[in-house]
C-alpha positions as CSV (number, residue, x, y, z in Angstrom):
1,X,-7.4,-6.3,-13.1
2,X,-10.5,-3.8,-13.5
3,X,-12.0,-2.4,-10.1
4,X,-14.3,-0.8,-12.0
5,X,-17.7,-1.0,-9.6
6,X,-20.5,-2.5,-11.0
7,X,-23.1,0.1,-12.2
8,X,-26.6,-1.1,-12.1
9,X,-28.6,-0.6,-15.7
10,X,-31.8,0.4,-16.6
11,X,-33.6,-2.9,-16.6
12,X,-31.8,-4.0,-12.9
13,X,-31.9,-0.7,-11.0
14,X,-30.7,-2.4,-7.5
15,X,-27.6,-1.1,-6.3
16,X,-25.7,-4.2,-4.7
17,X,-23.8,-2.0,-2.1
18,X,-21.4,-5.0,-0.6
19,X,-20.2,-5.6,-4.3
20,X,-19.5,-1.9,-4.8
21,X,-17.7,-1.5,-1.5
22,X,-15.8,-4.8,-1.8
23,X,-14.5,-3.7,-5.1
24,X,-13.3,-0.1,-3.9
25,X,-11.5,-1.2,-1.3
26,X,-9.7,-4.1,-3.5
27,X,-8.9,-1.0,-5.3
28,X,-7.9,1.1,-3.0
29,X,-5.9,-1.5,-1.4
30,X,-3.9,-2.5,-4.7
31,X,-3.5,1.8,-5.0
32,X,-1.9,1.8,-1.8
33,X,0.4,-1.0,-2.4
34,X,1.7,0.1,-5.4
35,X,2.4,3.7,-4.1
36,X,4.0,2.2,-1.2
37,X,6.7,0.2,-3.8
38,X,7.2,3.3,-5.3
39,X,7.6,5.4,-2.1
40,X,10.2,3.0,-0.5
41,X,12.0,0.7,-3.0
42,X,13.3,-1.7,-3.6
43,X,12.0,-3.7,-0.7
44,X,8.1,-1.5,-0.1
45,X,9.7,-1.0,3.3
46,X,10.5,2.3,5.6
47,X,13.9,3.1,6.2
48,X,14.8,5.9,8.5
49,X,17.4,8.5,7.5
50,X,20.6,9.1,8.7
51,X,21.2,11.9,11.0
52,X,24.0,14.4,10.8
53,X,26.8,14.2,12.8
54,X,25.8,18.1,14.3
55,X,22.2,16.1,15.1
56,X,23.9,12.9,16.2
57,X,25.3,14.8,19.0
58,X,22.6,16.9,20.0
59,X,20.2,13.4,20.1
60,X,23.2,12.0,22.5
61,X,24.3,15.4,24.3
62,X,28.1,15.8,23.4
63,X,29.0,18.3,21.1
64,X,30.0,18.0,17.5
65,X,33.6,18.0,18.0
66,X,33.6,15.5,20.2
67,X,32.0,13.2,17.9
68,X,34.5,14.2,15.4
69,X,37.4,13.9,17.4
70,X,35.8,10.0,18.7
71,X,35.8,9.3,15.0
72,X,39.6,10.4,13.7
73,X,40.5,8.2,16.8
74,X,38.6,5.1,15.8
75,X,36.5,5.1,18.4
76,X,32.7,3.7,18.9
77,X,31.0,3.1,15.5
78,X,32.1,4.8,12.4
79,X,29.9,7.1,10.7
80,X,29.1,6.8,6.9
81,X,31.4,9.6,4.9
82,X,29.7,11.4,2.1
83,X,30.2,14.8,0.1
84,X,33.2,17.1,1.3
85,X,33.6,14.3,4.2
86,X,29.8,15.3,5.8
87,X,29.8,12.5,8.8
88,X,26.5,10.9,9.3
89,X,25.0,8.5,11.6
90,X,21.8,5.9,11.7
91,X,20.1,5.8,14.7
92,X,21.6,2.0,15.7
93,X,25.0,4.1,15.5
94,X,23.6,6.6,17.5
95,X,22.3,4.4,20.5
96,X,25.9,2.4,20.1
97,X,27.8,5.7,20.6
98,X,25.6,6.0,24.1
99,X,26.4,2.5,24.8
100,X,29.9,3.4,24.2
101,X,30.0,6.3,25.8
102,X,28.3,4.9,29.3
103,X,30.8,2.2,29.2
104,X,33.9,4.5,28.5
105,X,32.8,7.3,31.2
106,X,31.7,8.3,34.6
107,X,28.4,8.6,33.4
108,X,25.3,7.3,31.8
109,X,24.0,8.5,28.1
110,X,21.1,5.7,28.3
111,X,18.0,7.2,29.6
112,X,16.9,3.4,30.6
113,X,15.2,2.9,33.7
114,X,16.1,1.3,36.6
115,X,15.4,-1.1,39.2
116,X,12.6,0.2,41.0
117,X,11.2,2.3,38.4
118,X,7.8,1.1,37.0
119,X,7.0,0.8,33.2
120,X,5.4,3.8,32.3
121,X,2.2,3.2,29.8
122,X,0.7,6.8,27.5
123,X,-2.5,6.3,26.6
124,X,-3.6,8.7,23.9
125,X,-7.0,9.0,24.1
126,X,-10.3,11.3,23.3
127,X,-13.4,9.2,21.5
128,X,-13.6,12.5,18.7
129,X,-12.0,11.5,15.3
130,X,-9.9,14.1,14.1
131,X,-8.6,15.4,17.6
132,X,-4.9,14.4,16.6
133,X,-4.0,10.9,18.4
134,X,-2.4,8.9,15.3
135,X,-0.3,12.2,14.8
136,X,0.6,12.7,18.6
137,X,1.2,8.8,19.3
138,X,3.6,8.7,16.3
139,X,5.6,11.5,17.0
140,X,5.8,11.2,21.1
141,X,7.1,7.5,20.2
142,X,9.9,8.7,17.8
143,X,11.1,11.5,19.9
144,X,11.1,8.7,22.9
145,X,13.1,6.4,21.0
146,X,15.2,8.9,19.5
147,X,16.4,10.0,22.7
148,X,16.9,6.3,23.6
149,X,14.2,5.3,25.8
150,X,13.0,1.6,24.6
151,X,9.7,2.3,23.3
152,X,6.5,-0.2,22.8
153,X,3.8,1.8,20.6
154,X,0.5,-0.2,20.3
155,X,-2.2,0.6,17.6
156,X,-5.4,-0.1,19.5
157,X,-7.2,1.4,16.8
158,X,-8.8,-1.1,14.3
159,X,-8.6,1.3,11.4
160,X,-5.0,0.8,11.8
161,X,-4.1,5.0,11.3
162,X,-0.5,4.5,13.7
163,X,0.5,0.8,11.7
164,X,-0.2,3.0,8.8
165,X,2.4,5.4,9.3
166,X,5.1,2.7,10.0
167,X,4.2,1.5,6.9
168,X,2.7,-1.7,8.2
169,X,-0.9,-1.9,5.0
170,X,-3.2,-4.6,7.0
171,X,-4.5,-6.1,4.5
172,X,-1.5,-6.8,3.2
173,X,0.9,-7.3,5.7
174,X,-0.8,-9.0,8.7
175,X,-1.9,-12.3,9.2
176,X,-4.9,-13.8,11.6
177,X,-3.9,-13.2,15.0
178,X,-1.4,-10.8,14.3
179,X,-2.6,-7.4,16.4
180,X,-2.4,-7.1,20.6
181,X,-6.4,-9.1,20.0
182,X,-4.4,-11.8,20.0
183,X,-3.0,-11.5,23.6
184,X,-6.3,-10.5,25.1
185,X,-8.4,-13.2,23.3
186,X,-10.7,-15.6,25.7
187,X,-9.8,-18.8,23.7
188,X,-6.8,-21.1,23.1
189,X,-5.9,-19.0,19.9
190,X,-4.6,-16.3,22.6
191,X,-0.8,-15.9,21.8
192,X,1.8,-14.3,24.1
193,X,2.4,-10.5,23.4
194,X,6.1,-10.8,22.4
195,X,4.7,-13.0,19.2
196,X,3.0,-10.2,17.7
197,X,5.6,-7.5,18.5
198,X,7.6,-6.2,15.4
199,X,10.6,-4.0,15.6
200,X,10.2,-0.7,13.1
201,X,13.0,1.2,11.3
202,X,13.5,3.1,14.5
203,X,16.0,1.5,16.4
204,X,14.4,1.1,20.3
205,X,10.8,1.1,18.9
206,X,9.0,-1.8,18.5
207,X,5.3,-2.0,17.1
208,X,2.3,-3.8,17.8
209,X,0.0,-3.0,14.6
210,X,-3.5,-3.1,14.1
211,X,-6.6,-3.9,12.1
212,X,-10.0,-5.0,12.0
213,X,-9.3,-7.8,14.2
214,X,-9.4,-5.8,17.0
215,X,-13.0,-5.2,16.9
216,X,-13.4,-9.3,17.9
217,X,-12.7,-8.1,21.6
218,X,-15.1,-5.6,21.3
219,X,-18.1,-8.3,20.5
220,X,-16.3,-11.2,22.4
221,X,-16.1,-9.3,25.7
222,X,-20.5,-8.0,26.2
223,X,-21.0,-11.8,25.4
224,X,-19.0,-13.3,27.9
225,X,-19.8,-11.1,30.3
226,X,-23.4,-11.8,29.5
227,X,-22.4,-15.4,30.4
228,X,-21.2,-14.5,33.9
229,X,-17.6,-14.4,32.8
230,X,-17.2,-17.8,32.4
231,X,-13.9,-18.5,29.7
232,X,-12.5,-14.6,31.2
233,X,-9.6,-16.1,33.3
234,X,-9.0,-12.3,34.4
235,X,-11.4,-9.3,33.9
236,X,-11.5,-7.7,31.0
237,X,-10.2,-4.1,32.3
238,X,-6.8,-5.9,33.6
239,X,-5.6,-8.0,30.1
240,X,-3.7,-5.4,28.5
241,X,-2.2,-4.3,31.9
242,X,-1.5,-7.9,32.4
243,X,0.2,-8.9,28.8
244,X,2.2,-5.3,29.3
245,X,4.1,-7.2,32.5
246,X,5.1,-10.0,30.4
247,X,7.5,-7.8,28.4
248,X,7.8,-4.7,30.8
249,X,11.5,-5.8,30.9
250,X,12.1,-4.6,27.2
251,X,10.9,-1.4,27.4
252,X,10.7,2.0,29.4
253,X,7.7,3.5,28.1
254,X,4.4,2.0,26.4
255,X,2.5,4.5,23.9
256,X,-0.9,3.4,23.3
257,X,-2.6,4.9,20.2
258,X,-6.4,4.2,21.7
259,X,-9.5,4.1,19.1
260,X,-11.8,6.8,19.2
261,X,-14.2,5.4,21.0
262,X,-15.5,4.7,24.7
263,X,-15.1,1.0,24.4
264,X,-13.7,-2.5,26.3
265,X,-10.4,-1.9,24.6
266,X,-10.0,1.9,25.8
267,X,-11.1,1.0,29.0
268,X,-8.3,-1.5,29.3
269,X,-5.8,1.1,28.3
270,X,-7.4,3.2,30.6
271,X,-6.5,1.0,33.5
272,X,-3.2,-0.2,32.3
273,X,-2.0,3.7,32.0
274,X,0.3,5.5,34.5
275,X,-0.1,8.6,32.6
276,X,-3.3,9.7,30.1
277,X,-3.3,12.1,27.6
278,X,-6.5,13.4,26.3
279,X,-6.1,15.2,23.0
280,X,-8.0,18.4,22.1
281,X,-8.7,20.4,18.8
282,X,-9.8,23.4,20.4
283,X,-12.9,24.2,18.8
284,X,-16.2,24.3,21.2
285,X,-18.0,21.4,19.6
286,X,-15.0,19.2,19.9
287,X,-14.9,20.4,23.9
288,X,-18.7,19.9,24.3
289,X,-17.9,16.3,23.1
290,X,-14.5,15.6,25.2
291,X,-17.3,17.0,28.0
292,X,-19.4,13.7,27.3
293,X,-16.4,11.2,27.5
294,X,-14.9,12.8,30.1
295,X,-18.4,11.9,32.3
296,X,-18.2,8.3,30.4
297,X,-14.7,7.9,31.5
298,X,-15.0,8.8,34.8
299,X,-18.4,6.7,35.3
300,X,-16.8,3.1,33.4
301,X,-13.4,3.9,35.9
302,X,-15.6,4.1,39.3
303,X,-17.3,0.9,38.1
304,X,-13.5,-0.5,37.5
305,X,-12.9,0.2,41.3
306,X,-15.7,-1.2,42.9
307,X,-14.6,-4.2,40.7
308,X,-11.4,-4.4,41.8
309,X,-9.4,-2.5,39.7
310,X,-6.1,-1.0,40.2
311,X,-5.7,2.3,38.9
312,X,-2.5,4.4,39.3
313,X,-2.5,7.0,37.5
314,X,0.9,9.1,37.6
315,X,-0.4,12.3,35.5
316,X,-3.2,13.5,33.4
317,X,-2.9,16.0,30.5
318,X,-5.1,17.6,27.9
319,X,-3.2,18.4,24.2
320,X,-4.4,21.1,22.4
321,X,-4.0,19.8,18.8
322,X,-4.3,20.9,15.4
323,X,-4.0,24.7,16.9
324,X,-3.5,28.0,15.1
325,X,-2.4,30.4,17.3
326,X,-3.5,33.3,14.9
327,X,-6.9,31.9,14.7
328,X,-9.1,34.3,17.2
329,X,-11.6,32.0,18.1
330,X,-9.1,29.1,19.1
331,X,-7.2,31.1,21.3
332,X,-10.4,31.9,23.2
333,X,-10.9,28.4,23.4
334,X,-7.3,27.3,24.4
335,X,-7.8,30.5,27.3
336,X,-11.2,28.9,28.0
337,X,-9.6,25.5,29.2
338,X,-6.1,26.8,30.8
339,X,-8.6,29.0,32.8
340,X,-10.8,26.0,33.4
341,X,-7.9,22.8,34.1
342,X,-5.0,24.7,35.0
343,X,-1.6,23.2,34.5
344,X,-3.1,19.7,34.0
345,X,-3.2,22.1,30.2
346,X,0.2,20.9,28.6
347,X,2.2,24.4,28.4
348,X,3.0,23.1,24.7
349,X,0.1,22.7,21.9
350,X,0.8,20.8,18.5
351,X,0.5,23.4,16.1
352,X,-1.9,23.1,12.2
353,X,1.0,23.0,10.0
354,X,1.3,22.4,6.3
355,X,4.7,20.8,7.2
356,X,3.0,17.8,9.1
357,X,0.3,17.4,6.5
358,X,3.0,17.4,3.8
359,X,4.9,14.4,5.5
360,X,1.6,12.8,5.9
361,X,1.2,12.5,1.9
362,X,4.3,10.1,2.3
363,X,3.3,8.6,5.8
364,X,6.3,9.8,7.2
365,X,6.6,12.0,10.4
366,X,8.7,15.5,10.7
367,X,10.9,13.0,12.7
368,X,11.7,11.3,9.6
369,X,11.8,13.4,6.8
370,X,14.6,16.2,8.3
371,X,14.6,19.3,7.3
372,X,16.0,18.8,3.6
373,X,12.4,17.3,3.5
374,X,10.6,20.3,3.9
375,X,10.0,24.1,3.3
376,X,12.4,25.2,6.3
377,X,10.1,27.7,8.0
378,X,7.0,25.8,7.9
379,X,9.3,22.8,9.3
380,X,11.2,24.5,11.6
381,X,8.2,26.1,13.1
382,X,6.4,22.7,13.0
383,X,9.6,21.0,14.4
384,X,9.9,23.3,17.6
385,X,6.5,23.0,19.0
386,X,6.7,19.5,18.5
387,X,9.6,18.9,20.1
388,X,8.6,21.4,23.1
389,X,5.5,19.3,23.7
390,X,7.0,16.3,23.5
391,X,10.0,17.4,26.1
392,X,6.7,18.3,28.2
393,X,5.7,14.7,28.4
394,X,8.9,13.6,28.9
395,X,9.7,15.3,32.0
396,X,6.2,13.9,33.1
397,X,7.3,10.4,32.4
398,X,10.9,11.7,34.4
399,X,9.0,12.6,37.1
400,X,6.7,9.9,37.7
401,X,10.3,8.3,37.9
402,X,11.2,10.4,40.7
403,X,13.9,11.7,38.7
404,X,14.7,15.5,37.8
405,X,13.5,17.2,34.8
């Protein structure tokens, strides 16, 4: 079929601008589908690669030869065999050789929490496009779920950027009601938040995706409220804290990928957060701007109080994202704000790498592509100071446990 726009001619110079956009994005959309087939066949779905059996262990904290010497004994699940005997592992196998292992020793390989310890919900937030969110979100899940915590990532975002990247195309693969605008409807169309979860190609992580549907709760809220709240059977700021405890039992940790904007739906993630982080690319007009929603923030969250609201808030961090470290002006930046917020500064920035973008062309993460994917250096690089940032968040998450780092 041709997507051709139509052009207007000489003797009808209007410009009909909704036919023109309607068509590019039919074409767009038919693009993207058909790259998708050829990126992940036969089925147009992600897969996640297996891991080595010298990565298998590190993810679960034996050593090689153990694993080795588990699998000549028949022991736990059996990895897959392939030139000059290289073992390999998916990540299922991986979280069943914890499972075994907790079982079969003295000690827990399961980083699950416990009775008494409280779901622990990310928001990743700034209201700046282009400070990094989609790209942090992503990645913090994977290393989560790779580590075996049981991970709930929500896109919040009705451009859909995270659902993108777990190769979820909305158009295309999501039906009316099918994003978390379902759970926090006002209507009787308002589903239960386990309908609209999906599991992903990572084992422990489960998705809920987004798209433009999101943007109903945006309009629906302002006009109830502008009818004294009447059809709001709880406030607005509390829904997505409140659908959250109808599946906290499934999960350890919630990452929510927030829109980038100072809106009802990042207000709710707001108050439904134990921990926040606020993603910066450290440039001075991007920290002029995180100024202004840092004042909105903190103005929308004292009007949450006086209404009522809960807010416990375990930790707050600022990312520096998208950083070059050999860039003068950035480091003065990235000086300018340890000097200013002290350690509430993550130690750890996400560093500009070609690596990152390169995955991106695919919409896979470093996590996914492994480093036969990649120009080693660039990936190695990219690879440690993703991994050293994420750590940093997960000892947060460890200590609002109460455990140890």
């Amino acid at each position: 079929m041709d997507h051709a726009p139509p052009e207007a001619d000489a003797e009808d110079p209007e410009i009909h601008l909704d036919s023109i956009i309607r068509q590019d994005a039919l074409a767009l959309s038919g693009q993207l589908a058909s790259m998708r087939a050829k990126l992940f066949p036969p089925r147009s779905t992600k897969t996640l690669r297996h891991f080595s059996s010298g990565e298998a262990a590190a993810l679960i904290g034996v050593t090689d030869a153990y694993l080795r010497q588990l699998s000549l004994a028949g022991q736990g699940p059996q990895p897959k065999t392939g030139i000059r005997g290289r073992r390999s592992y998916s990540l299922a196998q991986v979280n069943a050789l914890r499972r075994f292992l907790s079982a079969s020793e003295r000690r827990s390989y399961e980083p699950h929490r416990t009775e008494g310890e409280a779901l622990q919900v990310l928001a990743i937030t700034n209201f700046k496009g282009g400070s990094g969110k989609t790209t942090t979100a992503a990645h913090l899940a994977q290393y989560l779920a790779l580590r075996g915590y049981r991970v709930l990532a929500i896109d919040l975002d009705p451009q859909s950027s995270l659902s993108a990247l777990f190769g979820i195309q909305p158009e295309a693969d999501l039906e009316e009601n099918d994003t978390l605008y379902a759970a926090l409807r006002y209507d009787a169309q308002r589903r239960p938040l386990r309908e609209v979860i999906r599991p992903t190609y990572f084992d422990g992580l489960d998705l809920v995706p987004a798209n433009l549907e999101l943007q109903e709760f945006e309009h629906d809220t302002p006009r109830i409220l502008a009818r004294g709240g009447r059809s709001m059977d709880s406030p607005f700021f509390t829904r997505i804290a409140e659908v959250l405890g109808s599946v906290a039992a499934s999960y350890d940790v919630v990452v929510i990928d927030c829109p980038p904007q100072l809106g009802f739906l990042t207000l709710g993630a707001l108050c439904a957060a134990t921990g926040v982080i606020v993603t910066i690319h450290p440039q001075m007009l991007d920290v002029a701007s995180m100024g202004q929603f840092l004042f909105m923030t903190s103005d929308l969250l004292e009007v949450v109080r006086h209404g009522g609201g809960t807010l416990d808030y375990r930790f707050l961090r600022y990312l520096v994202t998208r950083y070059e470290p050999q860039d003068g002006p950035q480091t003065q930046v990235v000086g300018f704000l340890r000097t200013l917020f002290g350690e509430r500064v993550l130690t750890n920035a996400m560093l500009k790498s070609t690596a990152v973008s390169d995955a991106g062309l695919t919409k896979q993460t470093l996590y996914e592509i492994g480093r036969q994917g990649g120009a080693k250096g660039s990936y190695a690089r990219a690879l440690e100071a993703l991994d050293a940032v994420n750590l940093e968040i997960e000892q947060l998450i460890r200590r609002g446990w109460g455990r140890t780092a």
